[in-house]
C-alpha positions in Angstrom: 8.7 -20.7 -27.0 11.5 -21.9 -24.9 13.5 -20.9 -21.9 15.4 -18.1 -21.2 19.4 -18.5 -21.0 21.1 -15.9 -21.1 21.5 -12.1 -22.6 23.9 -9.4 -23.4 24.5 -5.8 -24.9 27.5 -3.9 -26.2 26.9 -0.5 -25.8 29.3 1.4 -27.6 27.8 4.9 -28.2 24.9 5.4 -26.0 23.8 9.0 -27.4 23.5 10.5 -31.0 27.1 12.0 -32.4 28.7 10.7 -29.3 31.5 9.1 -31.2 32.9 10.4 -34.7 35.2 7.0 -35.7 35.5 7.4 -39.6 35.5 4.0 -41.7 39.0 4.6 -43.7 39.5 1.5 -45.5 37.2 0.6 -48.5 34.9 -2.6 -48.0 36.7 -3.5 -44.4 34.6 -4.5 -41.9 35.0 -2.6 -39.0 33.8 -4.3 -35.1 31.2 -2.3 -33.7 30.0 -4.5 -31.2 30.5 -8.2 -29.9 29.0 -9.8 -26.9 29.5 -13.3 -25.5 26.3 -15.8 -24.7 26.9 -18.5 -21.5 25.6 -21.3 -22.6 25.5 -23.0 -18.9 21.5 -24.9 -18.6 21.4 -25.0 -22.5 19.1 -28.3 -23.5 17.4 -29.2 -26.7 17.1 -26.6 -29.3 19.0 -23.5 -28.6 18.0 -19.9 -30.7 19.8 -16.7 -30.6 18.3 -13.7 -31.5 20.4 -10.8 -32.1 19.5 -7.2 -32.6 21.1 -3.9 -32.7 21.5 -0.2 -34.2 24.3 2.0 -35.8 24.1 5.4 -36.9 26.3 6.9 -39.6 26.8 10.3 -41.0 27.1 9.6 -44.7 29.3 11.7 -47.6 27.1 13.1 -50.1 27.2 10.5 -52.9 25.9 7.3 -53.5 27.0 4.8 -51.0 26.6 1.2 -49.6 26.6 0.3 -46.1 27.2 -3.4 -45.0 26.1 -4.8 -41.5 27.4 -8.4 -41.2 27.6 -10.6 -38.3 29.2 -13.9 -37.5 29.4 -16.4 -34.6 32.9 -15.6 -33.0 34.9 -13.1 -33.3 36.8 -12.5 -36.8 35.3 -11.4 -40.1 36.2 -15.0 -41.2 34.1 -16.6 -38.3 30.6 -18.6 -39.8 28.5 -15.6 -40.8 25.5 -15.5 -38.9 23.4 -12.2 -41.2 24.8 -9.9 -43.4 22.9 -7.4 -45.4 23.4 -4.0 -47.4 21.8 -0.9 -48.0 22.4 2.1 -50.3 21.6 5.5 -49.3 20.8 8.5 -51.7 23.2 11.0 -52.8 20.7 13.4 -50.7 21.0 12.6 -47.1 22.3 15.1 -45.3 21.8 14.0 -41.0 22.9 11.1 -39.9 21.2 7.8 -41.2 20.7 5.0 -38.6 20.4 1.4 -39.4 18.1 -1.5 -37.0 18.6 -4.9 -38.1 17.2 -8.0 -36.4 18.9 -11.7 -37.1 18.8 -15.2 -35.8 21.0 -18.1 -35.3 19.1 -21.2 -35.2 20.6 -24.2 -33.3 24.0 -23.1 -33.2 27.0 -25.8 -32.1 26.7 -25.1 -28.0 30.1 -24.3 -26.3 30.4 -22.7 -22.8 30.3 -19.7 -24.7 28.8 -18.4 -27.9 30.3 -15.1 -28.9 28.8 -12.6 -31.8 30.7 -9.9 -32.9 28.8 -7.0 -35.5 30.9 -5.4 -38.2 30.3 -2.4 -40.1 31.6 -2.0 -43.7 31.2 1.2 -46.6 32.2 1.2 -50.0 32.7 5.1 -50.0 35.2 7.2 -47.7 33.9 9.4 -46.0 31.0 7.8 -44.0 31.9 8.1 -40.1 30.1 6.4 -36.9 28.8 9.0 -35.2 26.6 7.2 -32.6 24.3 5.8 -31.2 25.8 1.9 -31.2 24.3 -1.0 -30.0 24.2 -4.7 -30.6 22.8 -7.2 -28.4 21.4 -11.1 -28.2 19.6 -13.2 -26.6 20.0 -16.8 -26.4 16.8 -19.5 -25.8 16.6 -23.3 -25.9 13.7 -26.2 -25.5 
């Protein structure tokens, strides 16, 4: 399995509609969360397994919602996962997203930092809460 290293979480909304941020600009990712992974005892083959949730109130219309992550901190940074999903016209509460990804033997600094955008390709979708991304790195 390997050994335990290290962990974070970036807790940004703890509680449903805790936050209202709206997403105003068209396909821009927007951070959400970004934690940083020490690295210190690191040998062999490190993994880092990230998880997380968002929730989203939605406009009513057909719209795509883009999770993407990369190792660092800007939207150009290596992208670690990235994946989208389209909700109905007919959604009415708030719609929350889980997604799981990995980063398999990734170049070992003192540090590895993740940071979690959100992007929607409709105005009028708004974070409402909860948010939470998190990671866990392991190694041989």
């Amino acid at each position: 399995m390997g050994t335990f290293i290290d962990g974070r979480t970036s807790q940004n909304a703890s509680t449903a509609n805790s936050i209202a941020i709206p997403i105003i600009l068209l396909n821009t990712p927007q951070l959400f969360g970004q934690i940083g992974l020490n690295t210190q005892g690191a040998t062999g083959t490190p993994r880092v397994l990230l998880k997380g949730t968002i929730s989203l109130q939605l406009p009513l219309a057909l719209v795509g919602i883009t999770i993407t992550i990369v190792r660092g901190t800007l939207v150009t940074d290596p992208v670690v996962y990235s994946a989208t999903s389209t909700f109905s016209l007919s959604l009415l509460a708030p719609q929350v997203i889980a997604f799981s990804a990995d980063d398999f033997n990734p170049p070992i600094s003192p540090q590895l930092v993740y940071t979690a955008f959100v992007s929607s390709n409709l105005l009028g979708t708004v974070r409402v809460g909860p948010e939470s991304f998190d990671g866990i790195l392991v190694a041989d």
